[in-house]
C-alpha positions as CSV (number, residue, x, y, z in Angstrom):
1,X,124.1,70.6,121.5
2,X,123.0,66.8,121.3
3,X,123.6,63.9,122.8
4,X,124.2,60.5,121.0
5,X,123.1,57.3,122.1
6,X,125.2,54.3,120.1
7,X,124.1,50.9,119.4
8,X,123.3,47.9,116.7
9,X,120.4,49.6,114.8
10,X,120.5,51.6,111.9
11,X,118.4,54.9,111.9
12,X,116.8,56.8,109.0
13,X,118.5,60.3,108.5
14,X,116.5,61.3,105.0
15,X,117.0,60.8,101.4
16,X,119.8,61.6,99.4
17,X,120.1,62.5,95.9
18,X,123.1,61.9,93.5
19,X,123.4,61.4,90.0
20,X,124.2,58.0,88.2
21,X,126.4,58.3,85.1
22,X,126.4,55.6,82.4
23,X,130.3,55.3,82.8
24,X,130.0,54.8,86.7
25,X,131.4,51.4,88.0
26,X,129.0,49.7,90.2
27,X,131.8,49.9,92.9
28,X,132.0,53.7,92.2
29,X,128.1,54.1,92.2
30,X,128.2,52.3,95.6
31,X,130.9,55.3,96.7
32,X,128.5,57.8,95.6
33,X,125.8,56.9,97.1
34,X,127.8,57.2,100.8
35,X,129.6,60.3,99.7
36,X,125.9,62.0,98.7
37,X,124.7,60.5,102.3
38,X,127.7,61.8,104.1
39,X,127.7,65.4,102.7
40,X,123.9,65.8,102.6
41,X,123.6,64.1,106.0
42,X,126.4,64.2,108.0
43,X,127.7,61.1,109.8
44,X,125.7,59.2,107.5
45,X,125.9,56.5,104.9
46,X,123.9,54.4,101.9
47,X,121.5,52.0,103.7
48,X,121.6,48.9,102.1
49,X,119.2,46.4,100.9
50,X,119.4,44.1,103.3
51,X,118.4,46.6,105.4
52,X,115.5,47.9,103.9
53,X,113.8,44.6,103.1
54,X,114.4,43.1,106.5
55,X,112.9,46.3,108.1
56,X,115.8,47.1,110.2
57,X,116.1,51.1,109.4
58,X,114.3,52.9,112.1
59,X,111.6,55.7,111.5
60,X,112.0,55.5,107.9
61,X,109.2,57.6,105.9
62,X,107.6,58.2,102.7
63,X,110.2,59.8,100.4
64,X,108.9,63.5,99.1
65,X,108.0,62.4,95.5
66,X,109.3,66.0,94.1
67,X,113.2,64.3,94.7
68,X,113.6,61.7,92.8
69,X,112.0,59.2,90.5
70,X,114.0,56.4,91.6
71,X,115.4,54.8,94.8
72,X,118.3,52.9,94.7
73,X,120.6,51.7,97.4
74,X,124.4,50.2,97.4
75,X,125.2,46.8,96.3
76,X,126.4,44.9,99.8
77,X,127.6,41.9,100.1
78,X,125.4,39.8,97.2
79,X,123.9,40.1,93.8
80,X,120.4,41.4,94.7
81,X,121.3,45.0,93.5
82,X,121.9,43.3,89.7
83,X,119.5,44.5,86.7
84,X,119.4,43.3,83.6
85,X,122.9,42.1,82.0
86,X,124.7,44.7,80.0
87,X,128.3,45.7,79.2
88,X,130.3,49.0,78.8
89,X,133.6,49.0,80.3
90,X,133.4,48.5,83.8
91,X,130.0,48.3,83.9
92,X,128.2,44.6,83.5
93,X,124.8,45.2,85.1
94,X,122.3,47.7,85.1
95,X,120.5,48.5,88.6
96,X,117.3,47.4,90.1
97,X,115.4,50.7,91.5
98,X,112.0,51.8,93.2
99,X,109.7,54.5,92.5
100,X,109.6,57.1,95.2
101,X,105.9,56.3,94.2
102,X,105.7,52.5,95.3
103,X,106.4,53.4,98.9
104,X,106.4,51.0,101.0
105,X,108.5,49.1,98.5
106,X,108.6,45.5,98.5
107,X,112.0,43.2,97.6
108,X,109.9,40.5,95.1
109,X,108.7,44.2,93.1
110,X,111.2,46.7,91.8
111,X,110.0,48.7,89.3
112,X,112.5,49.1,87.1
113,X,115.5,46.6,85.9
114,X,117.4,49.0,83.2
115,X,118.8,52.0,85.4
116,X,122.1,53.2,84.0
117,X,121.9,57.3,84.3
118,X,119.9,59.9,86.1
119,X,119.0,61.7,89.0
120,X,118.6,59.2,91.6
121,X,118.0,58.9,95.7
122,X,119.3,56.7,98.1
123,X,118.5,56.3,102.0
124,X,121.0,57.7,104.4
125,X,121.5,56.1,107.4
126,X,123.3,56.3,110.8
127,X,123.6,53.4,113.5
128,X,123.3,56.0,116.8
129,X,120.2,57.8,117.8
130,X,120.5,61.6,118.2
131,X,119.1,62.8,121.0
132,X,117.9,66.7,121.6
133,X,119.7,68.1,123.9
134,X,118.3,68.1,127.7
């Protein structure tokens, strides 16, 4: 059994892979992200930039390379997620991502502006800290 200790901080739970479609809506990539965090880690969700690049996710590590090739995370509440302009049906952007490679990853350098389709991972967080039990 554990105990849970809730607050304001988000925690790092691990990294979660899912698979980007070309015909995937950025509002429906956004939804699989947190489905792919929810089932692989329970509880969880898709971090979001903002919280990467303003260091708020706790005890966040190097992502095992053998994963994915590319991190990406939801697109919250601005535009930073937007690539490069492009248009198929619902889609008018392509994402920005970051190589499991370029750990720690900085916002100013993503290292890749075209994504549209492929394995990808994403960082799954939760904002309470399990506890082992006593």
């Amino acid at each position: 059994q554990s105990r849970f200790q809730y607050n304001n901080n988000v925690y790092f739970r691990g990294y979660a892979v899912w698979t980007q479609k070309l015909t995937m809506s950025q509002s429906t990539e956004d939804s699989t992200m947190n489905s792919a965090c929810s089932s692989q880690y329970p509880g969880s969700r898709a971090a979001t930039y903002k919280e990467l690049f303003d260091g708020d996710i706790k005890g966040l590590v190097a992502p095992d390379q053998s994963l994915s090739r590319y991190l990406i995370l939801p697109s919250g509440n601005d535009d930073f997620w937007k690539g490069s302009a492009y248009s198929n049906q619902d889609r008018k952007f392509r994402r920005k991502g970051w190589k499991y490679s370029s750990f720690p990853w900085t916002k100013d350098q993503p290292d890749h502006v075209n994504l549209l389709s492929g394995q990808r991972g994403t960082i799954a967080v939760n904002s309470f800290e399990i506890f082992d039990s006593l």
